[in-house]
DSSP file (Angstrom, degrees, kcal/mol; ACC not computed):
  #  RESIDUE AA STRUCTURE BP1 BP2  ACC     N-H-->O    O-->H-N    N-H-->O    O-->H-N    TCO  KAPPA ALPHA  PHI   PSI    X-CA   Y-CA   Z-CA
    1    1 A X              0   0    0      0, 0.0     3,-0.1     0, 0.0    87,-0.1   0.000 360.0 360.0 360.0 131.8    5.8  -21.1   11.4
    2    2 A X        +     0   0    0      1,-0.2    86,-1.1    85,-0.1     2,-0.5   0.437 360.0  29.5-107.8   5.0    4.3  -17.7   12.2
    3    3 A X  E     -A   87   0A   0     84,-0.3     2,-0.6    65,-0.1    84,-0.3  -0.997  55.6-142.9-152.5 149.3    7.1  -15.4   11.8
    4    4 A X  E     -A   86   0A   0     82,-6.7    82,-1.2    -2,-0.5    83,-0.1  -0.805  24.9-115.2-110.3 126.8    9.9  -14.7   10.4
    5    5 A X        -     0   0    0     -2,-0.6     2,-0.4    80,-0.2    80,-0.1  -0.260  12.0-170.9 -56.2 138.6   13.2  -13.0   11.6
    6    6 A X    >   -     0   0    0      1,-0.0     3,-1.9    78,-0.0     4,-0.2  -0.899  23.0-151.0-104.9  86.4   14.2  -10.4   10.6
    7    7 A X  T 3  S+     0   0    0     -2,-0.4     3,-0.3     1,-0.3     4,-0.2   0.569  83.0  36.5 -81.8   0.6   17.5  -10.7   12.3
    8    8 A X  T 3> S+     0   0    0      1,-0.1     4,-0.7     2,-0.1    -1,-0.3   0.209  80.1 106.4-116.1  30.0   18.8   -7.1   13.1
    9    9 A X  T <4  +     0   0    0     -3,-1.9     4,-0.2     2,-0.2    -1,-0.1   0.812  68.9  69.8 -44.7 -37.1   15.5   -5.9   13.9
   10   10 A X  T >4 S+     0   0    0     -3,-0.3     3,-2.5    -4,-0.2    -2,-0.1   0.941  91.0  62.4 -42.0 -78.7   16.8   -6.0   17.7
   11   11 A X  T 34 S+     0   0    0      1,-0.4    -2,-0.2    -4,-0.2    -1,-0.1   0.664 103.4  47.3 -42.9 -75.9   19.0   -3.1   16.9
   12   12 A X  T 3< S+     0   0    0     -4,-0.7     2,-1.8     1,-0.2    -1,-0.4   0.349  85.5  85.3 -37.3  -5.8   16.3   -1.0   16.2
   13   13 A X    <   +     0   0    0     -3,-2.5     2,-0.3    -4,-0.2    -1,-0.2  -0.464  43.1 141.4-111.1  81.5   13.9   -1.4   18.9
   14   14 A X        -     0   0    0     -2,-1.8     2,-0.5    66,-0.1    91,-0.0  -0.890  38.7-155.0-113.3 145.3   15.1    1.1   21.8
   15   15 A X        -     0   0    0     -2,-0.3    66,-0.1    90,-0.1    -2,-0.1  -0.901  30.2-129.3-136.6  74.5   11.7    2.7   23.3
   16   16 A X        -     0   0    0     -2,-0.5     5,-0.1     1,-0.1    -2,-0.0  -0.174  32.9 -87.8 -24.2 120.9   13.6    5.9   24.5
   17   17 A X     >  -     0   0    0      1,-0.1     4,-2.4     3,-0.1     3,-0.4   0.249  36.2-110.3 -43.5 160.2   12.8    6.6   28.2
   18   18 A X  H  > S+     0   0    0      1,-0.3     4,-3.2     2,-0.2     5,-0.3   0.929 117.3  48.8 -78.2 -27.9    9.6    8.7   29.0
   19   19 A X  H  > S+     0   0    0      2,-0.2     4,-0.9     1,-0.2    -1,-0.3   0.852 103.7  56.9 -60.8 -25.5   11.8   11.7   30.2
   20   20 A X  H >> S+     0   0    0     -3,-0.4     3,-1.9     2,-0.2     4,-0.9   0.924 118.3  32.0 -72.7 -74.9   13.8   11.5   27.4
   21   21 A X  H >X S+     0   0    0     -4,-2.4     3,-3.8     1,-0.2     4,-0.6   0.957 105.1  64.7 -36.0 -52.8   10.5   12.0   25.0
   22   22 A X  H 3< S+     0   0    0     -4,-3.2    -1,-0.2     1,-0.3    -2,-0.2   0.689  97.8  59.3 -81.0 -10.3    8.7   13.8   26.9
   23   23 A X  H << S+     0   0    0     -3,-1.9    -1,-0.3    -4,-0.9    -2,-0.2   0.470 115.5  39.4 -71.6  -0.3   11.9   17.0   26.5
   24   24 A X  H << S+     0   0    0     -3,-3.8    -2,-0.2    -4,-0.9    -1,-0.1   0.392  90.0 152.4-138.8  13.0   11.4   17.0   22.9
   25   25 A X     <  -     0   0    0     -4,-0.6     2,-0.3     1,-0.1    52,-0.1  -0.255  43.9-125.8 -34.1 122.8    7.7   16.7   23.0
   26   26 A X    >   -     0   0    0      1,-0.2     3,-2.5    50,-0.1    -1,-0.1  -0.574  22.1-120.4 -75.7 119.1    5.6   18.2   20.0
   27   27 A X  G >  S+     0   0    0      1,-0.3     3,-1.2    -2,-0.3     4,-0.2   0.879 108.0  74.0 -33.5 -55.0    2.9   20.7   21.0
   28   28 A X  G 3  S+     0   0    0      1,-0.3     2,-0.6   126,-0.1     3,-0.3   0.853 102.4  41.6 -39.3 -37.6    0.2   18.0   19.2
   29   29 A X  G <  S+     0   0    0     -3,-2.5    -1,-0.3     1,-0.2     6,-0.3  -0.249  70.4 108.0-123.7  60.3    0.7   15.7   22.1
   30   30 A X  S <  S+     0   0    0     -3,-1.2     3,-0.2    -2,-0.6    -1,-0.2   0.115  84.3  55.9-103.2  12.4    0.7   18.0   24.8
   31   31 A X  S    S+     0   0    0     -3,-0.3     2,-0.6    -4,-0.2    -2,-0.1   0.637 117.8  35.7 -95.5 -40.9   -3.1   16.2   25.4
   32   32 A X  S >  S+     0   0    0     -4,-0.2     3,-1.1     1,-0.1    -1,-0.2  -0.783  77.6 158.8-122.8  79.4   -1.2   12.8   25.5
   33   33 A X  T 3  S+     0   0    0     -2,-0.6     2,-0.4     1,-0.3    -1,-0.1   0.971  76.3  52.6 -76.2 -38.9    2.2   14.1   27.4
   34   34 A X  T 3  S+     0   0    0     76,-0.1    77,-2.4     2,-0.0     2,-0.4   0.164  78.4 131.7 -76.1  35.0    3.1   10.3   28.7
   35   35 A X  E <   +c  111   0B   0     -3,-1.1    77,-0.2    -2,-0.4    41,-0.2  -0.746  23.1 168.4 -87.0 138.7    2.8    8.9   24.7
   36   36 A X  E     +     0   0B   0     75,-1.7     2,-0.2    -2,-0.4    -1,-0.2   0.354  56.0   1.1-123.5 -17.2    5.8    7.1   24.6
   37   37 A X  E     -c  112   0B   0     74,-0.8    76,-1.8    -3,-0.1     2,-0.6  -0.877  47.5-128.6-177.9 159.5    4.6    5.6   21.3
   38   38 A X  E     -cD 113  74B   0     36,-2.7    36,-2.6    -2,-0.2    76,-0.2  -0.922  23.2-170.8-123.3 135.7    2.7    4.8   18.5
   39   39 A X        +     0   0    0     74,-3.3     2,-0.2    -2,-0.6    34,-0.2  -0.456  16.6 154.1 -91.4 168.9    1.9    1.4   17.5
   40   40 A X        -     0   0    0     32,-0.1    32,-1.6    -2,-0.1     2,-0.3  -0.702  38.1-130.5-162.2 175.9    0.1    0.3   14.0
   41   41 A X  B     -F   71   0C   0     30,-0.2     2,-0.3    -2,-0.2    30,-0.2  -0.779  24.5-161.5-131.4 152.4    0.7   -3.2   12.6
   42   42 A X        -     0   0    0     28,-1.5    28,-0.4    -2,-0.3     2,-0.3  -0.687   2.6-155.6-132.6-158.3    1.6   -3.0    9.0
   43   43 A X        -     0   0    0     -2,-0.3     2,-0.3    26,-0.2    26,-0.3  -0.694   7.4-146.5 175.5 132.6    1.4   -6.1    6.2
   44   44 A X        -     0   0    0     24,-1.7    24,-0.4    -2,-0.3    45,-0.1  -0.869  25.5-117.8 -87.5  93.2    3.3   -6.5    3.1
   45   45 A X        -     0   0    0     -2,-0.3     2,-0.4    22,-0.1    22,-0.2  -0.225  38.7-166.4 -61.7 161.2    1.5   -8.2    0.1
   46   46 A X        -     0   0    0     20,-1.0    20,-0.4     1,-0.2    -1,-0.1  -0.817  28.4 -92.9-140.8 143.1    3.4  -11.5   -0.7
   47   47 A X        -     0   0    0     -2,-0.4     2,-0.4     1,-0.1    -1,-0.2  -0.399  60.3-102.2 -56.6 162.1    3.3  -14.2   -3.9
   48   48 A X        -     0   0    0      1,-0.1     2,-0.1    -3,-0.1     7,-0.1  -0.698  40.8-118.9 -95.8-176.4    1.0  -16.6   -2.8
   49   49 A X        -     0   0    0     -2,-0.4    -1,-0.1     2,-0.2     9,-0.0  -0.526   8.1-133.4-104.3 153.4    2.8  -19.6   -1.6
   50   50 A X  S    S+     0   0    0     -2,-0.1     2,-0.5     4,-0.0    -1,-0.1   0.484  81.6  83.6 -87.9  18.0    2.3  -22.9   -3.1
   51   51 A X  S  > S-     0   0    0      1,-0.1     4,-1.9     2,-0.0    -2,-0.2  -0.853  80.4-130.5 -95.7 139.3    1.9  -25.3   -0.1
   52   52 A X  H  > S+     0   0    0     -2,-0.5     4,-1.3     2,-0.2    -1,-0.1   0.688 111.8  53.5 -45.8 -34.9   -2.2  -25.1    1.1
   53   53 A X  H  > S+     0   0    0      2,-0.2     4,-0.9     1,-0.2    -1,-0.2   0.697 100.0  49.2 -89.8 -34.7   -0.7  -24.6    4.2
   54   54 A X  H  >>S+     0   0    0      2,-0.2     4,-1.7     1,-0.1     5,-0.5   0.843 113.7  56.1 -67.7 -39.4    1.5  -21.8    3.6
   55   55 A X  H >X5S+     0   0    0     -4,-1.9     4,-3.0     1,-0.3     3,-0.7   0.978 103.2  48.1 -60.0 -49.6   -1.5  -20.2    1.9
   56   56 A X  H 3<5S+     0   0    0     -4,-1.3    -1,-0.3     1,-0.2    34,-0.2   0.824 112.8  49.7 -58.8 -37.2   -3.7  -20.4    4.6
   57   57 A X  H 3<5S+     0   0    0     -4,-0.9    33,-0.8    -3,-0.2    34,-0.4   0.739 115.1  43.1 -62.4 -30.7   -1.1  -18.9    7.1
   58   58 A X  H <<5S+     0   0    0     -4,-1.7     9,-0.8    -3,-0.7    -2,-0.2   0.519  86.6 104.4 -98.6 -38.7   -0.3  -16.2    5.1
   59   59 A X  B  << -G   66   0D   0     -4,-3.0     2,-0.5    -5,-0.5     7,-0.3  -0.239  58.4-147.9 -65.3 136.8   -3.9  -15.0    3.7
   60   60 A X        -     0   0    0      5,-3.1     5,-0.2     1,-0.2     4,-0.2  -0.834  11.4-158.3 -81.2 138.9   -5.1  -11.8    5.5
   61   61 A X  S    S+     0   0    0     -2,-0.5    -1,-0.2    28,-0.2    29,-0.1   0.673  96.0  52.5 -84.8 -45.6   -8.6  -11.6    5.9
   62   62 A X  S    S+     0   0    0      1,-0.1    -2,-0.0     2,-0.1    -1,-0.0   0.940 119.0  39.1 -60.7 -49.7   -8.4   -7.6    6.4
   63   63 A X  S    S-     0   0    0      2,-0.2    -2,-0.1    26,-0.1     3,-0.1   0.726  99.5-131.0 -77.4 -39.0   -6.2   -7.4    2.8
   64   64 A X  S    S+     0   0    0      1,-0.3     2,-0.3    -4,-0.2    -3,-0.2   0.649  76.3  67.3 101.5   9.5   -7.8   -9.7    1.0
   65   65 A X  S    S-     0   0    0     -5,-0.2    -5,-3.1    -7,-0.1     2,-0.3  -0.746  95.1 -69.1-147.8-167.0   -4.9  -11.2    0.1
   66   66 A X  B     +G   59   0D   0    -20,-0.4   -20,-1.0    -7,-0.3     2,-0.3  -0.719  63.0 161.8-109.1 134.4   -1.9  -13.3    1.3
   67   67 A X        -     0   0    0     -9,-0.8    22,-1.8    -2,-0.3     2,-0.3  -0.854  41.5-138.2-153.8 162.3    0.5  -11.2    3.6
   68   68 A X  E     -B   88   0A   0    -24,-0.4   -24,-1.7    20,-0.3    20,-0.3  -0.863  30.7-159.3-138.9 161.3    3.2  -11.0    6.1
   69   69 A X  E     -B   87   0A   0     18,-2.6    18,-3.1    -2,-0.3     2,-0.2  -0.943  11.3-164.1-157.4 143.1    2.7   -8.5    8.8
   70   70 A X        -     0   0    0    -28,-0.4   -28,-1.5    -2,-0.3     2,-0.5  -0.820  24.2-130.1-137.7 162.7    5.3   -6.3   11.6
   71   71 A X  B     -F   41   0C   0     14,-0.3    13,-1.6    -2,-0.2     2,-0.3  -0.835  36.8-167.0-108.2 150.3    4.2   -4.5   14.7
   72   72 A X  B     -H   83   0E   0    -32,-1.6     2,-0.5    -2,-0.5    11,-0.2  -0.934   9.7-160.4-146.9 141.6    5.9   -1.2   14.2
   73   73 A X        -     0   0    0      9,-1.0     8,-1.3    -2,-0.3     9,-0.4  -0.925   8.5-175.4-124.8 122.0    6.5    1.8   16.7
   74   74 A X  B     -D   38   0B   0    -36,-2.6   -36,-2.7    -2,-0.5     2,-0.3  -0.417  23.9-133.2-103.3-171.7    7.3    5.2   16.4
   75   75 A X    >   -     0   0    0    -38,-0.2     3,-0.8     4,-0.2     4,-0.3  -0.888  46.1 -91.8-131.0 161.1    8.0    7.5   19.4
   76   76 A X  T 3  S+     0   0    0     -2,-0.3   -50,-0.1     1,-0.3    83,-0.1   0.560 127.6  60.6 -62.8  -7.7    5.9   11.2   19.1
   77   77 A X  T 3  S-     0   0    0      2,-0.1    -1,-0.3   -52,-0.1   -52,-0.0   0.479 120.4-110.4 -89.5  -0.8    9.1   12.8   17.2
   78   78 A X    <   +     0   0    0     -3,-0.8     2,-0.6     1,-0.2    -2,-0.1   0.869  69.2 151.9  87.7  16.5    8.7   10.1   14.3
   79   79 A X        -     0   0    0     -4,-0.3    -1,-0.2    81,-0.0    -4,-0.2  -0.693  51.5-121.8 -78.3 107.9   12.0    8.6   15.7
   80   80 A X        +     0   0    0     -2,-0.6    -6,-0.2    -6,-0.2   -66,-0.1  -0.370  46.0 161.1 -28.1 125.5   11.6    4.3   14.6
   81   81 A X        +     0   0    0     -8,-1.3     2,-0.3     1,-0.6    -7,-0.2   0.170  52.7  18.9-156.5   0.1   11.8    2.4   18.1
   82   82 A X        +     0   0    0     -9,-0.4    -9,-1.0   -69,-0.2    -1,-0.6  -0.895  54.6 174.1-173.5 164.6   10.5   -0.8   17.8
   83   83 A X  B     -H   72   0E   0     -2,-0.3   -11,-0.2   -11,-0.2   -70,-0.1  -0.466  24.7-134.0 139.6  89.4    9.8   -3.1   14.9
   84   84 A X        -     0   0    0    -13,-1.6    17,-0.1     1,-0.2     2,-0.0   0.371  27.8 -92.6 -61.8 173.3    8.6   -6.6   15.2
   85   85 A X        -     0   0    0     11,-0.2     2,-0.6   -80,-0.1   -14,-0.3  -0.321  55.9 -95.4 -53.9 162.3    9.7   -9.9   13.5
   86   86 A X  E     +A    4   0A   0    -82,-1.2   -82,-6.7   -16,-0.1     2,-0.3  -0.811  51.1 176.8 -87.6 126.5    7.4  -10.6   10.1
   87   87 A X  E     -AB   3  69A   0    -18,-3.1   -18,-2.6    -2,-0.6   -84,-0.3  -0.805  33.1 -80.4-123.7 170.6    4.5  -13.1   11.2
   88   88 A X  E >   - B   0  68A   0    -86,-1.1     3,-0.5    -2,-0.3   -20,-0.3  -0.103  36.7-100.0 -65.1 147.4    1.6  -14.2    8.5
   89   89 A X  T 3  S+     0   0    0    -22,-1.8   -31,-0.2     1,-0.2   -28,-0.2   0.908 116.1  47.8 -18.0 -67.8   -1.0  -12.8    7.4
   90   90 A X  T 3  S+     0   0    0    -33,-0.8     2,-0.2   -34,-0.2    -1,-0.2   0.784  81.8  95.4 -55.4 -31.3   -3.4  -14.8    9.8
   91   91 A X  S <  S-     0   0    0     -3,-0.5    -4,-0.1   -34,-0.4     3,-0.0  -0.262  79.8-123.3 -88.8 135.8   -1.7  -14.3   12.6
   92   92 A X     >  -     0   0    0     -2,-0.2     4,-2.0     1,-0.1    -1,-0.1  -0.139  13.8-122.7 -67.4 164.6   -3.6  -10.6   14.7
   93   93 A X  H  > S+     0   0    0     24,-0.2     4,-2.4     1,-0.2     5,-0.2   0.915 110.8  66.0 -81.1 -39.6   -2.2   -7.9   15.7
   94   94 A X  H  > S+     0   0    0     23,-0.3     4,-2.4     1,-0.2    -1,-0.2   0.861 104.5  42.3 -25.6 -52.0   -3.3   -8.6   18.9
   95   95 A X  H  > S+     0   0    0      2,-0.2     4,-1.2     1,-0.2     5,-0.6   0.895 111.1  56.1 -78.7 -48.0   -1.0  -11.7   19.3
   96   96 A X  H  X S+     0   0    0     -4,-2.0     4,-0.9     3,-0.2     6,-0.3   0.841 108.6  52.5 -51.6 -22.7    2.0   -9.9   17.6
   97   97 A X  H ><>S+     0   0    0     -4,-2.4     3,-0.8     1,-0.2     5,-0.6   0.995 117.5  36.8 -63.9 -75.4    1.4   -7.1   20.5
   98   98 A X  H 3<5S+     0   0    0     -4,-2.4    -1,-0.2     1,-0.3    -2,-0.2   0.167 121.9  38.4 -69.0   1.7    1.6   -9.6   22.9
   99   99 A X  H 3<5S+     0   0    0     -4,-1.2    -1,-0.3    -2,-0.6    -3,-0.2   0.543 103.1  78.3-144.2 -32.7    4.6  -12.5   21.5
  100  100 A X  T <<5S-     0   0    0     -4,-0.9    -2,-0.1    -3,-0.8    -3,-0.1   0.256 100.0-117.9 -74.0   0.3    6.8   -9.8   20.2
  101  101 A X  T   5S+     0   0    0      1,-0.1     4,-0.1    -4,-0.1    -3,-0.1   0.494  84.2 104.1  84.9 -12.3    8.4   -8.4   22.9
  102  102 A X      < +     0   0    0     -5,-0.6     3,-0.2    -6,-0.3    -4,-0.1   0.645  66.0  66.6-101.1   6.6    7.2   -5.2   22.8
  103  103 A X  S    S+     0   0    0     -6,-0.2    -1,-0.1     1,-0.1     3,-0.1   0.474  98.7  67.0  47.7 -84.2    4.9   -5.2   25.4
  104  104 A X  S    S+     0   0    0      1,-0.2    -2,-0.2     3,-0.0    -1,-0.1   0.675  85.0  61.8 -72.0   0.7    8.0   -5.6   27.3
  105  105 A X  S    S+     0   0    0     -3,-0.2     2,-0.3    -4,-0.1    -1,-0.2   0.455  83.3 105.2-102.4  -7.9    9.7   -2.5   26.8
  106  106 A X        -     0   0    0     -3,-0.1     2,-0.3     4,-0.0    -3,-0.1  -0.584  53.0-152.1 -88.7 150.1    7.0   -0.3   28.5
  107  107 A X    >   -     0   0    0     -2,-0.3     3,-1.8     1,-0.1    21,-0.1  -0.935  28.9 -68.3-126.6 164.8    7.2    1.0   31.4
  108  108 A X  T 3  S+     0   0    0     19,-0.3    21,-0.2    -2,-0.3    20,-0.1   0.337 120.7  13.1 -32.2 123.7    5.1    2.1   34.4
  109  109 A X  T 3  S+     0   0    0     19,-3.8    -1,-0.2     1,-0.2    20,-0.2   0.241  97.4 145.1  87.7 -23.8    2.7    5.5   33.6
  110  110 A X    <   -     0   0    0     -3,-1.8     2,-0.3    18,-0.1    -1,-0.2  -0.127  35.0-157.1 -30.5 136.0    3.7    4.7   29.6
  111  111 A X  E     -c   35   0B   0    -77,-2.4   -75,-1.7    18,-0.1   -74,-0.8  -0.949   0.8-150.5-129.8 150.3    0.8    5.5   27.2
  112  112 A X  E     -ce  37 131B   0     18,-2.7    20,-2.8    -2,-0.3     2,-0.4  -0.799   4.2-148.3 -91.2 134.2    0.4    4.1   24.1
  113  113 A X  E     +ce  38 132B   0    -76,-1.8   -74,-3.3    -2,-0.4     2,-0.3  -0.761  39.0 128.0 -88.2 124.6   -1.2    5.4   20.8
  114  114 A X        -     0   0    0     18,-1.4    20,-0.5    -2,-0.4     2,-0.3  -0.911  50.7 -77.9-171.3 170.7   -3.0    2.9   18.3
  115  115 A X    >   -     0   0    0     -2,-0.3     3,-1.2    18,-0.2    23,-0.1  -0.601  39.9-104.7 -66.7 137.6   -6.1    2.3   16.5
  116  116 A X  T 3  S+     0   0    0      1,-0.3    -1,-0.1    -2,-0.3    22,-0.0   0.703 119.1  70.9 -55.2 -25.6   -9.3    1.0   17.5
  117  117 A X  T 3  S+     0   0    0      1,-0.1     2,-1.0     2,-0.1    -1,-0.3   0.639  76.4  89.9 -71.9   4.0   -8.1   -2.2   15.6
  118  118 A X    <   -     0   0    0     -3,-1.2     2,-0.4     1,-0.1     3,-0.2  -0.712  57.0-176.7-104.1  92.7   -5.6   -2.6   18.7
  119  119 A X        +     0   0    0     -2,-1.0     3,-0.2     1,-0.2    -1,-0.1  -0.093  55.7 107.6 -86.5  28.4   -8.2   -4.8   21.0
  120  120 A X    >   +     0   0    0     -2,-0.4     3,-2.0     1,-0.2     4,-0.4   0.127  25.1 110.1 -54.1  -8.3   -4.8   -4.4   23.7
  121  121 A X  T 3  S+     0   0    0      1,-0.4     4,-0.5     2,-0.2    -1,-0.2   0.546  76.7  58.8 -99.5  -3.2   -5.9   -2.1   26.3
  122  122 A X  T 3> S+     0   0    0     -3,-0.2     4,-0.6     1,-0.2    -1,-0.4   0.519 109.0  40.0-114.7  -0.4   -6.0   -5.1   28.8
  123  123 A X  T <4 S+     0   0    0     -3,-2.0     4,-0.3     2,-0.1    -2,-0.2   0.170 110.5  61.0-115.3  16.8   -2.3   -6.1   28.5
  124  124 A X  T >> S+     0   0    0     -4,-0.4     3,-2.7     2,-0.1     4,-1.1   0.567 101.4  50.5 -71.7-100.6   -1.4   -2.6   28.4
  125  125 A X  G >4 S+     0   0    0     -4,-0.5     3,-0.9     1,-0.2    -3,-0.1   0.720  99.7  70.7  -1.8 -70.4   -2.9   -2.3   31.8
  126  126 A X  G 3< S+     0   0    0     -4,-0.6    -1,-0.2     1,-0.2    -2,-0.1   0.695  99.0  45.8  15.8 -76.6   -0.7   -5.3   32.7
  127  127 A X  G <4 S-     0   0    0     -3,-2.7   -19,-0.3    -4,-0.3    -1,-0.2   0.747 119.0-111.2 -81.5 -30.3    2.2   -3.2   32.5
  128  128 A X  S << S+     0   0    0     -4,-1.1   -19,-3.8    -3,-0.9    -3,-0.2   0.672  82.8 121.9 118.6  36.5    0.7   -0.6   34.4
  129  129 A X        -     0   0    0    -21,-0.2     2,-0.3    -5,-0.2   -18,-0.1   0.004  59.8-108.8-114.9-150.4    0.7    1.5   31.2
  130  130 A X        -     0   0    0    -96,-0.1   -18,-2.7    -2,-0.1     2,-0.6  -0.981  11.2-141.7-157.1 135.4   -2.5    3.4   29.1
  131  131 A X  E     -e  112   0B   0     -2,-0.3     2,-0.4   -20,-0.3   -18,-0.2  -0.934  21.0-167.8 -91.1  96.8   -4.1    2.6   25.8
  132  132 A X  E     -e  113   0B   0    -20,-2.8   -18,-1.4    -2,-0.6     2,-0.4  -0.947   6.6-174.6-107.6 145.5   -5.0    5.9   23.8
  133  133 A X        -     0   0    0     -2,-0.4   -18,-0.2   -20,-0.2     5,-0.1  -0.985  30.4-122.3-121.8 128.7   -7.4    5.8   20.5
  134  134 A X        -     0   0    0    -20,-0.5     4,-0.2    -2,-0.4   -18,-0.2  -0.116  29.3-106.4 -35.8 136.7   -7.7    9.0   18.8
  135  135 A X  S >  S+     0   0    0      1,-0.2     3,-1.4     2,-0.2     4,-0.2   0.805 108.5  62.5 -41.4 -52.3  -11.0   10.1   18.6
  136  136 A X  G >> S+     0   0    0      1,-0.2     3,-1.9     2,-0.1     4,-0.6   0.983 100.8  54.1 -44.7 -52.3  -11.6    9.4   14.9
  137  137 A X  G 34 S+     0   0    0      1,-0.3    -1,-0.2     2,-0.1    -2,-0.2   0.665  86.9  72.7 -93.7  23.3  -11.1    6.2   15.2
  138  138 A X  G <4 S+     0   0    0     -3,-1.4    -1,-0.3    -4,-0.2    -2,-0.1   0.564  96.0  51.6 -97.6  22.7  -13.4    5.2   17.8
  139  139 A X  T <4 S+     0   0    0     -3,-1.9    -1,-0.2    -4,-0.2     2,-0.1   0.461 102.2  83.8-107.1 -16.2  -16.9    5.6   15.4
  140  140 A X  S  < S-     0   0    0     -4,-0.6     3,-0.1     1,-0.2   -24,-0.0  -0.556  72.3-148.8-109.9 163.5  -15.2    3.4   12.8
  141  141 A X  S    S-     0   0    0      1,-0.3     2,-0.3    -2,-0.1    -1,-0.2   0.919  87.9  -8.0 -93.0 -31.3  -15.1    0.0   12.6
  142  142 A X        -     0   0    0     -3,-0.1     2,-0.4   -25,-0.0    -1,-0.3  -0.924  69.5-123.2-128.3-179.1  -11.6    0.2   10.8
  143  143 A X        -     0   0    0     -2,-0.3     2,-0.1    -3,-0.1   -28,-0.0  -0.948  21.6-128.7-128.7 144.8   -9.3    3.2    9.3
  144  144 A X     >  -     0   0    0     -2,-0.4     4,-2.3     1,-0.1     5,-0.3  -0.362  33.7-109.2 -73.5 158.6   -8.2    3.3    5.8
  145  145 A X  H  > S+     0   0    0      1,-0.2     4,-0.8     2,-0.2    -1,-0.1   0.672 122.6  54.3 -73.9  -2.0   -4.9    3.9    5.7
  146  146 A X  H  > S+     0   0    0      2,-0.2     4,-2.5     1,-0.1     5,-0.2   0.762 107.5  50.4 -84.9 -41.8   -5.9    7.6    4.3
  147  147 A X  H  > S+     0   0    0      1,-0.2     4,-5.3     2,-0.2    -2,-0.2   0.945 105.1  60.6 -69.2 -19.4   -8.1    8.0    7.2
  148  148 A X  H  X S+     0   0    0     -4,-2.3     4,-2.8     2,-0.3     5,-0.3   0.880 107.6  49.9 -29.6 -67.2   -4.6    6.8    9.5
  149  149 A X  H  < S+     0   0    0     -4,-0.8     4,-0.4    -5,-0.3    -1,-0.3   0.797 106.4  46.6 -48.6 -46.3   -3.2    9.6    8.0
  150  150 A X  H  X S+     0   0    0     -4,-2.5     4,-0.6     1,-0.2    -2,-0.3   0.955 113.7  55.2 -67.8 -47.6   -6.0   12.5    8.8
  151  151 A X  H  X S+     0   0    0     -4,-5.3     4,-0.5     1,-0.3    -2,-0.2   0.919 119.9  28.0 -74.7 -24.3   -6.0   11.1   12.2
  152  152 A X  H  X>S+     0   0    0     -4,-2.8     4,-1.9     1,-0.2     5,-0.6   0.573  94.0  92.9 -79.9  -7.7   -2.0   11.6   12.5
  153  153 A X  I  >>S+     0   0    0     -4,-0.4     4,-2.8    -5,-0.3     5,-0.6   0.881  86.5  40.6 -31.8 -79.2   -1.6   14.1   10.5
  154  154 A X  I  <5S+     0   0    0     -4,-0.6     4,-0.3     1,-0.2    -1,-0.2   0.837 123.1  47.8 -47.3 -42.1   -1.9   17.1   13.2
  155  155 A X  I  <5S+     0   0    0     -4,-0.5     4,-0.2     1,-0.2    -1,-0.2   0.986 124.8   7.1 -76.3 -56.5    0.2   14.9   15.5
  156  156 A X  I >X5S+     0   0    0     -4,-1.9     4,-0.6     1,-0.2     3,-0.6   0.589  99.9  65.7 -74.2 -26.6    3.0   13.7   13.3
  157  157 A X  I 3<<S+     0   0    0     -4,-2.8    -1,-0.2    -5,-0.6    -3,-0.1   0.512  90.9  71.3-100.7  -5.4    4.1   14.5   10.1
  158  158 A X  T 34<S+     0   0    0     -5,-0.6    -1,-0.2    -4,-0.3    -2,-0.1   0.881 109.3  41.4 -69.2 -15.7    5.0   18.1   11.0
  159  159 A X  T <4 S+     0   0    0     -3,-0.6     2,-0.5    -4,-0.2    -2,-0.2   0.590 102.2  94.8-103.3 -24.6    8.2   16.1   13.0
  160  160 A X  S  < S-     0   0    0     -4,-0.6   -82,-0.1     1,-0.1    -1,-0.0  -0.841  76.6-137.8 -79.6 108.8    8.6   13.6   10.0
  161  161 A X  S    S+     0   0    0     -2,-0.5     2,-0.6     1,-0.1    -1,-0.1   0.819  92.3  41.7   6.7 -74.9   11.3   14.2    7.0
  162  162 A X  S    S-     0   0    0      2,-0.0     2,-0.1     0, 0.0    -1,-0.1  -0.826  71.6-155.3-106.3 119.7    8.7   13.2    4.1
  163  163 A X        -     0   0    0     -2,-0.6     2,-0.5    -5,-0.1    -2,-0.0  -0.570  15.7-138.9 -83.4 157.7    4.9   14.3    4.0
  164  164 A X              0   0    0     -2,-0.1    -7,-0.0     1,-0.1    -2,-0.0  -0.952 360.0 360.0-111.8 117.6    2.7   12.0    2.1
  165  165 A X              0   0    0     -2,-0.5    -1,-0.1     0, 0.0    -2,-0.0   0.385 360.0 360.0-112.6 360.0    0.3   14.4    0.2
């Protein structure tokens, strides 16, 4: 098994139309006007399991450690919109983009916001959508979850309830 349900996960994942966003846009993404969302994959440490096989399913290679993992998307006001099933550790983000159903919710002229770590831009296309990565993170080979922050900072957390200082 590579996921788990989460079963009212459904009920959250409404991708508000681009017109809809794009009235309550933030000045920060007046660069990116069609961003319709931001992706980031996010992974939970977990006990390790005792089956050899659970272990192996579960261990992250990025974390170091044994994991379960969600795609999650927020829309440029910091409004929750999409929010995957839990899959393993092992399993990429790549393949959670792509098997999760979210994917399916974009629509034509969409662009999406992610991290260099989101190797997507060619089932984006697909949909007839756009892959942006913030400039910081295309010199790194990953971002800490501090640097995550710097790079969203400007864009987000002035529209989000709790800053992380």
């Amino acid at each position: 098994m590579d996921y788990f349900s989460l079963s009212r996960a459904e009920e959250l994942n409404y991708l508000a139309h681009q017109r809809q966003i794009q009235t309550k846009l933030p000045p920060e993404f007046k660069r990116f006007p069609n961003t319709r969302v931001v992706i980031d994959c996010t992974e939970v440490f977990i006990e390790k399991p005792t089956l050899p096989s659970a272990q192996k399913s579960t261990w992250s290679e990025y974390k170091e450690h044994n994991t379960i993992k969600t795609l999650v998307g927020i829309t440029p006001t910091g409004t929750f919109s999409f929010v995957s099933n839990f899959w393993t550790g092992s399993v990429s983000d790549r393949r959670i983009t792509q098997e999760s159903g979210f994917l399916e919710r974009l629509e034509e002229g969409d662009e999406v916001m992610a991290d260099k770590g989101f190797n997507i831009s060619d089932l984006v296309i697909r949909r007839k959508a756009t892959l942006n990565i913030p400039p910081l993170a295309r010199g790194k080979k990953c971002l800490t979850m501090i640097d995550k922050l710097h790079v969203y900072e400007d864009l987000l957390l002035p529209y989000v309830p709790l800053r992380l200082k």
